[in-house]
Backbone bond lengths (Angstrom), bond angles and torsions (degrees), N, CA, C in turn:
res aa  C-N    CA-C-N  psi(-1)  N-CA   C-N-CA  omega(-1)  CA-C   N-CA-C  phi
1 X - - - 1.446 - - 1.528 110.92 -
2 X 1.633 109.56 -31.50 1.612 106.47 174.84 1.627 114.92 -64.75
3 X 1.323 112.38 -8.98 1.407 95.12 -173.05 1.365 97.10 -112.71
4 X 1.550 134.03 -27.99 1.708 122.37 149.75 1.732 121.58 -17.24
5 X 1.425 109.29 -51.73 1.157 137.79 -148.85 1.642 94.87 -78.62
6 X 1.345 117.26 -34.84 1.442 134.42 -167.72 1.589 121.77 -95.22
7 X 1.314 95.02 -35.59 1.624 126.47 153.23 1.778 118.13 -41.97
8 X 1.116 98.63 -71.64 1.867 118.42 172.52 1.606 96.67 -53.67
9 X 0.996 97.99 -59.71 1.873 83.29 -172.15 1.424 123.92 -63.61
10 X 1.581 99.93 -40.83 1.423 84.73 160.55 1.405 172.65 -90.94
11 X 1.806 73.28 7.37 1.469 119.86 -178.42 1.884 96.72 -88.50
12 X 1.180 123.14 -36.96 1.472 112.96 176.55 1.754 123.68 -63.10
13 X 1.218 94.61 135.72 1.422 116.77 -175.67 1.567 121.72 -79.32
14 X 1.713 100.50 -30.41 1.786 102.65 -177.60 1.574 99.93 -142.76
15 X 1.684 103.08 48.59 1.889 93.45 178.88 1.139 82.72 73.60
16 X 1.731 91.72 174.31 1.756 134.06 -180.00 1.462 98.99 -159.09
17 X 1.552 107.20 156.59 1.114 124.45 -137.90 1.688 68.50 -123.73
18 X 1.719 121.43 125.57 1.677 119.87 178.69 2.006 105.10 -60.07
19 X 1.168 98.20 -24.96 1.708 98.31 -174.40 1.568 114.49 -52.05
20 X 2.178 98.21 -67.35 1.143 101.77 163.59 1.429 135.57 -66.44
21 X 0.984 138.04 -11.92 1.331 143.86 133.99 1.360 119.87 -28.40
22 X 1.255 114.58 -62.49 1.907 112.26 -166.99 1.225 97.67 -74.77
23 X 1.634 130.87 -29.72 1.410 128.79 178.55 1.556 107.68 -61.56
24 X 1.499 118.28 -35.59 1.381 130.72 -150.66 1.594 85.95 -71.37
25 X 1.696 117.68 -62.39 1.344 122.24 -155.69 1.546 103.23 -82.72
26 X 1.509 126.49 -7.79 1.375 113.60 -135.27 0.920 161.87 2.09
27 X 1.436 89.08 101.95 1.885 113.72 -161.06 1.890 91.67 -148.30
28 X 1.593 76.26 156.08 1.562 87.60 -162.95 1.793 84.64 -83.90
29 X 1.605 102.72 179.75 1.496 111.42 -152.23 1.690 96.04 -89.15
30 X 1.566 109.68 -54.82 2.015 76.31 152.16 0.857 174.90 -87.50
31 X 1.690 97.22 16.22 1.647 115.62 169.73 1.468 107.55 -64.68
32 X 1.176 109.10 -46.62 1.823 126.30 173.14 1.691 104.20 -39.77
33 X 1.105 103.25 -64.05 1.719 117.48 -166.09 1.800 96.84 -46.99
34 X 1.483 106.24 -43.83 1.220 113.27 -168.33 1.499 107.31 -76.07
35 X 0.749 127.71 -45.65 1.450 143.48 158.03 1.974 123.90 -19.96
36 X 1.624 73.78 -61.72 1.711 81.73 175.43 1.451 123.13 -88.91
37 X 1.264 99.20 -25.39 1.832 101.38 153.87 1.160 119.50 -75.68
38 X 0.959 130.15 -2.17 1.860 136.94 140.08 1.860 103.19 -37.26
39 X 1.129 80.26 -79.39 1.833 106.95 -171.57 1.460 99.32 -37.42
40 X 1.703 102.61 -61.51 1.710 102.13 -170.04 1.852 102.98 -63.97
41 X 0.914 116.45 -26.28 2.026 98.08 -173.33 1.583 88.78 -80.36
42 X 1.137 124.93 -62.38 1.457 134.72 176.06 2.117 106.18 -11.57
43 X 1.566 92.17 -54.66 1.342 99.21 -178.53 1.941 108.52 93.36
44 X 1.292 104.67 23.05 1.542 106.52 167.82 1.428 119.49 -109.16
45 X 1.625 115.47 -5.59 1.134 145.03 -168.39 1.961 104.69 -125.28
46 X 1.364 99.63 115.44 1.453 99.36 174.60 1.950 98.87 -99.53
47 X 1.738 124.14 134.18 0.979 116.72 166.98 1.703 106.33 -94.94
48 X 1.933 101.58 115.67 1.417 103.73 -173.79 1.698 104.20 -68.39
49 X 1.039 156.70 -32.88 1.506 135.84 158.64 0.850 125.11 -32.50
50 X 1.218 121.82 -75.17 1.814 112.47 166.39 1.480 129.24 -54.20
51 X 1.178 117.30 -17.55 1.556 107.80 173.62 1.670 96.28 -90.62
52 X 1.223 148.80 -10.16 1.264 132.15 -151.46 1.804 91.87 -137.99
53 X 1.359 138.54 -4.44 1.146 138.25 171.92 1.560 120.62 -45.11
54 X 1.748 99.66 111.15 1.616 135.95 177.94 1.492 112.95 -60.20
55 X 1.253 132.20 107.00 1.668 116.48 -177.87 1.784 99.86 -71.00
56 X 0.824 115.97 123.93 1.681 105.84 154.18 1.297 142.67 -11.49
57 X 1.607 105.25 -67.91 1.299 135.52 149.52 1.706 117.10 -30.21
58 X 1.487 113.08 -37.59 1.541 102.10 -177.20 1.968 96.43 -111.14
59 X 1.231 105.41 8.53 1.845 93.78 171.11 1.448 99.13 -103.68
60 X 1.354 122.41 -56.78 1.373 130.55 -173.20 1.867 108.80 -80.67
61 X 0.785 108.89 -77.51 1.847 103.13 177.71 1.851 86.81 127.66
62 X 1.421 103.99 -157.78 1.589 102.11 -175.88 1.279 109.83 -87.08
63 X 1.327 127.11 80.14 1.576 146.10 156.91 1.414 115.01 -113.20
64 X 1.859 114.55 -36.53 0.836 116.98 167.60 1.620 136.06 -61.40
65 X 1.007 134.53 147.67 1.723 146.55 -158.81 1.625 102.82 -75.03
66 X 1.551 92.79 -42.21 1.765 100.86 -145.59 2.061 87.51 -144.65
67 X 1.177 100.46 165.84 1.795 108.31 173.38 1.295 113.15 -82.83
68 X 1.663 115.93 -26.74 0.956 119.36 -148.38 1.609 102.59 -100.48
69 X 1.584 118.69 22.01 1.567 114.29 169.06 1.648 107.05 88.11
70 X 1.363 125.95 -18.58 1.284 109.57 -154.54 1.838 94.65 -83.96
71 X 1.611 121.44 -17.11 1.354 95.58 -164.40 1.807 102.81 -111.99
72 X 1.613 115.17 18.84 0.998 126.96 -163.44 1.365 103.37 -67.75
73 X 1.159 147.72 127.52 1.865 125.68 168.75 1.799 108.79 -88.30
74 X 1.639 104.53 2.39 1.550 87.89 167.14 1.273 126.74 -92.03
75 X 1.817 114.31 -11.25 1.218 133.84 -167.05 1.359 106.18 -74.32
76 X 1.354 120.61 143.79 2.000 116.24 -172.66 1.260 99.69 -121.95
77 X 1.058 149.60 163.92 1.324 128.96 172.57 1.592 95.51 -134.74
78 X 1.285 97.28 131.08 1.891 121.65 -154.15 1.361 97.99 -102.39
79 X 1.350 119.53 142.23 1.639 124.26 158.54 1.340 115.28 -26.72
80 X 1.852 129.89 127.45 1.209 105.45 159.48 1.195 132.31 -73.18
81 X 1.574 101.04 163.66 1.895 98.16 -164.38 1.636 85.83 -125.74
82 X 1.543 106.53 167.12 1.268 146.03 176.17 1.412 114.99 -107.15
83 X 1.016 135.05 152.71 1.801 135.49 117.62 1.283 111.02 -147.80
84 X 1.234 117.06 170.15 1.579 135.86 155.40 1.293 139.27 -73.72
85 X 1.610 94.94 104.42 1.542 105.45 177.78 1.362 126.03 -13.80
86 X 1.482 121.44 117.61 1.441 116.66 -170.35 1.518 117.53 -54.04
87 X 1.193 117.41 -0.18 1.674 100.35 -172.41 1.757 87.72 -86.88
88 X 1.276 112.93 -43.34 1.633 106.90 -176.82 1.291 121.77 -53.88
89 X 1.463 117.14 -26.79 1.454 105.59 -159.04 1.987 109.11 -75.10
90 X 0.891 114.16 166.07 1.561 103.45 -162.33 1.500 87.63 -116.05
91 X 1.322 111.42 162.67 1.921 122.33 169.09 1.264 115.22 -71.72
């Protein structure tokens, strides 16, 4: 099932949405979660939040509460996303 799971993603063209996904494979939504953090320690799976994480401090300036985004009111907090490490992705 871990490599189903690896399959879909890399077979998708515009992302996947984890919902439709767990419906796709059927699997409940944190077996999935668990799944793709497989991938990300694995290192075939890049998690785009952590590689692309905004300090507060440099979107908002001193409005913010905390550094860490939580008391910012400009900060949104977006679906997490996935992709595949560029050496994997194929032409």
């Amino acid at each position: 099932m871990l490599k189903k799971v690896l399959i879909e993603i890399e077979n998708s063209k515009n992302g996947l949405n984890l919902n439709e996904l767990s419906h796709k494979l059927n699997l409940d939504r944190s077996a999935l979660n668990g799944m793709i953090e497989f991938w990300v320690q694995k290192g075939r799976l890049v998690d785009d939040d952590a590689e692309e994480a905004i300090s507060c401090s440099s979107s908002c300036g001193s409005s913010c509460s905390s550094d860490d985004g939580l008391g910012c009111s400009f900060v949104m907090e977006m679906p997490k996303t996935y992709s595949l490490r560029k050496s994997d992705k194929t032409l």
